[in-house]
VEXKOLKE-244076 format. One line per 8 residues: number of its first residue (from 0); for each residue x, y, z of C-alpha. Coordinates in nm, 3 decimals, decimal comma. Example, Ala and Ser with C-alpha at 12.3 -4.5 7.8 and 13.67 -1.06 7.14 Angstrom:
2
0	1,230/-0,450/0,780 ~ 1,367/-0,106/0,714
end
This chain:
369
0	0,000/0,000/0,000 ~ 0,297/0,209/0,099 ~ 0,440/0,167/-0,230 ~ 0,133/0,240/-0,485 ~ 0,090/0,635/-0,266 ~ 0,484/0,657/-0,233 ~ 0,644/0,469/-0,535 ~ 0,964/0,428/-0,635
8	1,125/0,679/-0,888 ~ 1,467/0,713/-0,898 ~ 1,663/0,377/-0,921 ~ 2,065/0,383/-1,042 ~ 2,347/0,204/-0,836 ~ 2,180/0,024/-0,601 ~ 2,022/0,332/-0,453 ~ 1,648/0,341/-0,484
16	1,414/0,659/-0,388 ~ 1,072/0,735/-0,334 ~ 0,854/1,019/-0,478 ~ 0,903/1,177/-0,135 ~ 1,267/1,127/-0,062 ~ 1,293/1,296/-0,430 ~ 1,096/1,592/-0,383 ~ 1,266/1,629/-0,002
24	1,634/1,583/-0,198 ~ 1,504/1,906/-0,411 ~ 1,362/2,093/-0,109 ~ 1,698/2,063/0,062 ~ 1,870/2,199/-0,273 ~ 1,626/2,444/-0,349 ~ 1,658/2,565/-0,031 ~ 2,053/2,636/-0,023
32	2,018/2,820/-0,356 ~ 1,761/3,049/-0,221 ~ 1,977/3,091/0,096 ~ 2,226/3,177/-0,111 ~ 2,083/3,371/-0,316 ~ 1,950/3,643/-0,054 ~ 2,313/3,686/0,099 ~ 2,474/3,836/-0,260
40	2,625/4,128/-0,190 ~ 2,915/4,410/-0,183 ~ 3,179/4,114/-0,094 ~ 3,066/3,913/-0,492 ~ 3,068/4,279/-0,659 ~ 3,412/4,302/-0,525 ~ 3,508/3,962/-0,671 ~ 3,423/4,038/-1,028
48	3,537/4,350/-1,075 ~ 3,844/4,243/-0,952 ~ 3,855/3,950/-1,225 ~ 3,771/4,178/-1,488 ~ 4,000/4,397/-1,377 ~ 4,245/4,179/-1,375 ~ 4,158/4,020/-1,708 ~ 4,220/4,334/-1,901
56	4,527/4,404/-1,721 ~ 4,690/4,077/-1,874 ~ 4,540/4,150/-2,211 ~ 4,661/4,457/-2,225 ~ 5,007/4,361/-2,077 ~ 5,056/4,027/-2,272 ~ 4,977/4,285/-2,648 ~ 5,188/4,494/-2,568
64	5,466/4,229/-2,485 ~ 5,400/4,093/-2,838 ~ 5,505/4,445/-2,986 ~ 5,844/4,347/-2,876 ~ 5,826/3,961/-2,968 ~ 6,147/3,935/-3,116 ~ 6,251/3,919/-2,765 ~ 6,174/3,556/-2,698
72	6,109/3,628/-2,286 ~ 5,841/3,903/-2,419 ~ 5,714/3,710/-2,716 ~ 5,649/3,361/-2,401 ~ 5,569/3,660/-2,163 ~ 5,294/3,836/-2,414 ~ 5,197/3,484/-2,531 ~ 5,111/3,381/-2,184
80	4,971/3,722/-2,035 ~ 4,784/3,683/-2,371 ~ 4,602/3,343/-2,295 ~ 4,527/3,409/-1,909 ~ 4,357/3,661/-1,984 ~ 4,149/3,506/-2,273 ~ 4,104/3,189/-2,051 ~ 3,959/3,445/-1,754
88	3,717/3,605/-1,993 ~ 3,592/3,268/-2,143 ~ 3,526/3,100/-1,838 ~ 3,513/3,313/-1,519 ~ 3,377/3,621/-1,668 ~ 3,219/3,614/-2,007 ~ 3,048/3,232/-1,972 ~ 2,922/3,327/-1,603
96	2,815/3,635/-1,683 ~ 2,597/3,564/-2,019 ~ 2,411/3,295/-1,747 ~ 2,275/3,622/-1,578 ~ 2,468/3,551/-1,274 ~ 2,546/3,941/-1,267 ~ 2,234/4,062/-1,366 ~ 2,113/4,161/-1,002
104	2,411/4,445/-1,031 ~ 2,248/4,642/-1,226 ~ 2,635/4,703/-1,392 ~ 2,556/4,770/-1,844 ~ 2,963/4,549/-1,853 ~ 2,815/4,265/-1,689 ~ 2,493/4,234/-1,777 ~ 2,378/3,901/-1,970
112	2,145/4,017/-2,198 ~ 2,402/4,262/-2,411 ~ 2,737/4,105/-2,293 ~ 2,961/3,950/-2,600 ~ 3,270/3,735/-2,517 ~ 3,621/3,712/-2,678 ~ 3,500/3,392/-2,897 ~ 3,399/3,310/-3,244
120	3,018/3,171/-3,133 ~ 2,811/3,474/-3,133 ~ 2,659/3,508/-2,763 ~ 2,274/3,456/-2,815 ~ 2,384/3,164/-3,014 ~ 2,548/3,018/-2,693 ~ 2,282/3,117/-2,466 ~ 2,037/2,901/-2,708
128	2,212/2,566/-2,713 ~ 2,406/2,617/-2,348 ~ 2,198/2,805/-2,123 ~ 1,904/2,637/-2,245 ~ 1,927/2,320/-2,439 ~ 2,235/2,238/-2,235 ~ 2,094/2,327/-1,892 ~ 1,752/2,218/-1,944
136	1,845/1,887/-2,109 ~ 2,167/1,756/-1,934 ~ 2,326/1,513/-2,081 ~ 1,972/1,381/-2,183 ~ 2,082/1,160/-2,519 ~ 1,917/1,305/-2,809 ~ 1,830/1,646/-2,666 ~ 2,139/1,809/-2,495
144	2,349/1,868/-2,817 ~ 2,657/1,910/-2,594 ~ 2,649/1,529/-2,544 ~ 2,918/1,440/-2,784 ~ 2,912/1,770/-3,005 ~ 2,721/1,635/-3,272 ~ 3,066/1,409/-3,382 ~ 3,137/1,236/-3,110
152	2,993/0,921/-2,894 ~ 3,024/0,988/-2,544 ~ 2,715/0,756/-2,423 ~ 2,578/0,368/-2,513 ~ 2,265/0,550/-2,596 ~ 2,377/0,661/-2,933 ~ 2,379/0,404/-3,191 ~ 2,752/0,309/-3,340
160	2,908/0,384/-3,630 ~ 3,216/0,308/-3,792 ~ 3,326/0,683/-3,790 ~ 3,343/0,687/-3,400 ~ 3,649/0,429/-3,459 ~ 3,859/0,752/-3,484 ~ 3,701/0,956/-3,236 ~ 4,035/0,927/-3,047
168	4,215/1,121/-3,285 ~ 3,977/1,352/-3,403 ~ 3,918/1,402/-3,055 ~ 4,227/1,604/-3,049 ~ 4,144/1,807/-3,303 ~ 3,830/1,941/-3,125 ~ 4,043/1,999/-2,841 ~ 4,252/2,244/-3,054
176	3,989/2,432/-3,219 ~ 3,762/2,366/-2,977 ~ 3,604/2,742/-3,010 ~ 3,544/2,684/-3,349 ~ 3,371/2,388/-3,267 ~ 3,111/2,561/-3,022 ~ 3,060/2,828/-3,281 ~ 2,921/2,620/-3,548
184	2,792/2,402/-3,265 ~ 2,466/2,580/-3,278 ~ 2,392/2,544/-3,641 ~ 2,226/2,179/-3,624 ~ 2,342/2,094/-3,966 ~ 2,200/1,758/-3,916 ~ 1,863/1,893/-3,863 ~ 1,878/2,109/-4,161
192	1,950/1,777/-4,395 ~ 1,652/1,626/-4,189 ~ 1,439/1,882/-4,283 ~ 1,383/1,945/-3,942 ~ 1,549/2,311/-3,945 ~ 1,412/2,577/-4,275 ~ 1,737/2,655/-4,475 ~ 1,631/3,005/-4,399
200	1,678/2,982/-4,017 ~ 2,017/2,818/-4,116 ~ 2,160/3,098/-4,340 ~ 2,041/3,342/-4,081 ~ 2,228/3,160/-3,765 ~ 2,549/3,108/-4,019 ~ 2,565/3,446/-4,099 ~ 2,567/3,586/-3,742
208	2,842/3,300/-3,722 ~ 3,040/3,440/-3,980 ~ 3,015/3,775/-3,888 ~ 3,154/3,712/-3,525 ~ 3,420/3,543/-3,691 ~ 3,498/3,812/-3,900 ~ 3,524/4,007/-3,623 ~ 3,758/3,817/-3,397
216	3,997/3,679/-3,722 ~ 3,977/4,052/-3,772 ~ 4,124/4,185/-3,407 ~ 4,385/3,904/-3,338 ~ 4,510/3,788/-3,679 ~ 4,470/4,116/-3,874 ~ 4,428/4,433/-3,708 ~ 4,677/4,378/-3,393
224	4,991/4,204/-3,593 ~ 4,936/4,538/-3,814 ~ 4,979/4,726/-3,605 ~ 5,309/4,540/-3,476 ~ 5,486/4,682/-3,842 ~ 5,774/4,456/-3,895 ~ 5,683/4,221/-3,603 ~ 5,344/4,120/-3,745
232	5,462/3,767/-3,751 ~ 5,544/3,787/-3,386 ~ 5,228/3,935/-3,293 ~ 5,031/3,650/-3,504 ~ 5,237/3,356/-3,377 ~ 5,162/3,533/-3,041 ~ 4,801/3,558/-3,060 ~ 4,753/3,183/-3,275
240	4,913/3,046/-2,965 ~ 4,726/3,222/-2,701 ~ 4,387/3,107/-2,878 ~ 4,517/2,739/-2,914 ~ 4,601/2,734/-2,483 ~ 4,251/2,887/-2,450 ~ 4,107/2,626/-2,675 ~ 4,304/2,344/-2,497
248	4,215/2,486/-2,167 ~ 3,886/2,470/-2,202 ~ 3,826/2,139/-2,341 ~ 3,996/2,029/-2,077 ~ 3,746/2,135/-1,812 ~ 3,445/2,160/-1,977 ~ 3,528/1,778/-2,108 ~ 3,613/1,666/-1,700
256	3,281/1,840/-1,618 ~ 3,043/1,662/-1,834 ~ 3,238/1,345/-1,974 ~ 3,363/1,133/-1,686 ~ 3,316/0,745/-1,670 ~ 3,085/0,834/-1,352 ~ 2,922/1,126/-1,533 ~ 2,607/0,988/-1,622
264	2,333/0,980/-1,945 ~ 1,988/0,951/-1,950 ~ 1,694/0,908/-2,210 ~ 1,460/1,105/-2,319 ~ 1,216/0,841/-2,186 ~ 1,370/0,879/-1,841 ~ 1,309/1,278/-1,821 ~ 0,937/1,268/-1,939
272	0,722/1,454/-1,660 ~ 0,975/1,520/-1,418 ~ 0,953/1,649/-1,121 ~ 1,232/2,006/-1,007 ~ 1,393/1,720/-0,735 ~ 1,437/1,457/-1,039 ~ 1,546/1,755/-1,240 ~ 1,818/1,847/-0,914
280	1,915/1,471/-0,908 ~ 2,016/1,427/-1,321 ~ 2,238/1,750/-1,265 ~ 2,399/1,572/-0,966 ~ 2,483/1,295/-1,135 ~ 2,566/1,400/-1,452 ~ 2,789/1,615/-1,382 ~ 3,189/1,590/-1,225
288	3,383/1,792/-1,011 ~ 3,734/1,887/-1,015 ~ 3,927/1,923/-0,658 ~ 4,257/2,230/-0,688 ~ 4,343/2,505/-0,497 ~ 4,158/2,896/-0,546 ~ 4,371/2,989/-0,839 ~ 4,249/2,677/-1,025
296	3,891/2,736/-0,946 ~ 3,906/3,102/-1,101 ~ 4,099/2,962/-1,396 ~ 3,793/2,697/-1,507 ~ 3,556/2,942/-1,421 ~ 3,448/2,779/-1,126 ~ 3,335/2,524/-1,368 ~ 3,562/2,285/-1,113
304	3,258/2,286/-0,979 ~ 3,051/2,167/-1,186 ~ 2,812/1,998/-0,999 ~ 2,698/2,303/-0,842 ~ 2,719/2,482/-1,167 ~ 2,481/2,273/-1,284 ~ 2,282/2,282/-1,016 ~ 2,261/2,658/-0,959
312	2,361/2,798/-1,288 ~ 2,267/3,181/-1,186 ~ 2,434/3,191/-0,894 ~ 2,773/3,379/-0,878 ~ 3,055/3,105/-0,944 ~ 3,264/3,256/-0,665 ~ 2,988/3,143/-0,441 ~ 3,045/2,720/-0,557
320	3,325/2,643/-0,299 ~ 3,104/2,767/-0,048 ~ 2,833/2,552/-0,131 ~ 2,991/2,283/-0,251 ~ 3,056/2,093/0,087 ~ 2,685/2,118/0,188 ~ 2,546/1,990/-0,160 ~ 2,767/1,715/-0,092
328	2,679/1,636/0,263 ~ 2,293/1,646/0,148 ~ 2,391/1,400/-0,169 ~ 2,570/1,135/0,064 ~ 2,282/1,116/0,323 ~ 2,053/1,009/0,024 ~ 2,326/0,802/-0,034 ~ 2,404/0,984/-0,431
336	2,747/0,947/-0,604 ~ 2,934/1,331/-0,541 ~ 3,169/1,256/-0,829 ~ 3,503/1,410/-0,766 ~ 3,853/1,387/-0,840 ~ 4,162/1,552/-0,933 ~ 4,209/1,722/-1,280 ~ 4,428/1,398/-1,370
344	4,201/1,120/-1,268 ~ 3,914/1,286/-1,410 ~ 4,120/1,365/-1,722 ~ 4,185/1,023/-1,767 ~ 3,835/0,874/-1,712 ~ 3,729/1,124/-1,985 ~ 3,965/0,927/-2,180 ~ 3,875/0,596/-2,111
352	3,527/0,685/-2,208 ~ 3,613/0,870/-2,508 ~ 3,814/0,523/-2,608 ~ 3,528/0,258/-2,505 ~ 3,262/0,436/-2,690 ~ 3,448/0,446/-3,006 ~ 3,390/0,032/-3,042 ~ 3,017/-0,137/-3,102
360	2,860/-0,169/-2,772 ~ 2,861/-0,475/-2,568 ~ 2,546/-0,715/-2,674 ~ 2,244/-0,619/-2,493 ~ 2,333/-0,261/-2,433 ~ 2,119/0,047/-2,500 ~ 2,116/0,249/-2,798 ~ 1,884/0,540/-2,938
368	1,902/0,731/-3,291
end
């Protein structure tokens, strides 16, 4: 009787819930965001205007080193000024603030809504398939577009093909462009040859593409090593490398956030009607944390933290350390996986996954179109 007006709902790794113990798992959640929440205040402001602050000082810094890059200490100086302060706008500044975490400032630089970042995917583009395919449909196979990037097979639920064989390799090659590869990320191509997607919504999203592109091939490989006179080629060895570091830095921990051998998938079956605790629960698990020190934290973005990034995607990042700990505390009394690790055993699950799911499935086991 018990069972039929309290039934089970959630059942992964031996752990089984009830309807109730769901719903009190997204109370207790839902109730440390709001907490949260209503204690912003001078002390966050502080935070990221000191980031941006800083930010610009290294860009600044690390283009003017590049003037003088037939210096090798400048040209590894400005190269690496250069990329920190590309990597800081990416992740800590220009990614948090376009999820509105900043909004509540009521500051026109950090304000979602007309904020654009340093990258070649234009900014209402990513705040379409990451803020809300992404965040609404994590890791959900077949709806959450990030699963994979539309070339890759990062879950059983995807059918094989022979092309994932090289996903190892080609792997790396997403890793080095990997801005480029969230740019045209957006475009669906594969809907458009479905006829799922008009042509004419395609040509407009490509051309917003191409103009952002444009704009930054413009600024880093035009414009700037021009302005450098007889050390363009410094200036555009400079800024090529400082995008490729970016590129590889953030594969690296957007890849440990979301791709882990714990980090888990679900079907589109599984999400049908649920509930804001189920919703809490499939952010918990499928997402993976990385353990470092402050300076490592800023450097992802906070995105170390994923867990609570996905959990609480509007709240300021510098506020995930502090919660952290207690979403942990509430997962292990309902007795949930808190999946975390260092950067290099995460790093290398990634990779064991990436490397399994290139080869056909084992008999028996899932697979959706």
């Amino acid at each position: 009787m018990q069972q039929e007006h309290d039934p089970i709902v959630f059942q992964r790794d031996g752990v089984s819930l009830t309807r109730s113990q769901v719903d009190a798992f997204g109370e207790e959640i839902e109730a440390l965001r709001q907490q949260v929440m209503a204690d912003r205040g001078e002390a966050d402001a502080r935070y990221i205007r000191r980031v941006v602050r800083f930010q610009k000082g290294c860009e600044v810094a690390g283009r003017g080193l590049l003037f003088l890059g037939f210096l090798p200490p400048a040209w590894l100086a400005g190269t690496g000024l250069l990329a920190l302060s590309k990597i800081l706008e990416n992740m800590e500044i220009g990614h948090n603030v376009m999820h509105g975490q900043w909004d509540w400032l009521g500051d026109p630089n950090l304000d979602s809504a007309h904020y654009d970042w340093d990258n070649t995917c234009p900014a209402e583009q990513w705040k379409h398939s990451h803020n809300y395919m992404h965040h609404t449909y994590t890791n959900v196979v077949g709806k959450d577009r990030d699963v994979g990037y539309g070339i890759m097979r990062m879950s059983e639920h995807q059918s094989w093909n022979p092309a994932y064989l090289f996903q190892p390799i080609y792997n790396w090659v997403l890793a080095l462009l990997f801005e480029w590869g969230v740019a045209f990320h957006d475009l669906e191509i594969e809907r458009v040859v479905r006829g799922d997607k008009s042509r004419e919504q395609y040509r407009k999203e490509r051309n917003l593409i191409l103009k952002k592109v444009r704009r930054q091939v413009l600024k880093d490989y035009v414009l700037f090593p021009l302005l450098a006179g007889p050390f363009f080629l410094f200036v555009l060895s400079g800024n090529f490398t400082a995008n490729i570091l970016r590129n590889l830095w953030s594969y690296l921990i957007i890849f440990c956030g979301h791709f882990t051998e714990r980090a888990e998938m679900f079907t589109e079956e599984e999400v049908e009607g649920e509930s804001r605790g189920q919703w809490y629960l499939r952010q918990l698990l499928g997402s993976s944390n990385l353990e470092g020190g402050r300076l490592f934290h800023i450097l992802s973005g906070n995105l170390s933290h994923q867990i609570e990034h996905h959990l609480f995607p509007d709240m300021p990042s510098n506020r995930y350390q502090q919660v952290a700990p207690k979403v942990r505390e509430i997962a292990e009394r309902y007795g949930l996986h808190y999946n975390t690790g260092s950067l290099r055993r995460q790093f290398g699950s990634v990779m064991r996954r990436i490397h399994r799911l290139a080869l056909p499935s084992r008999r028996g086991a899932a697979a959706v179109n």
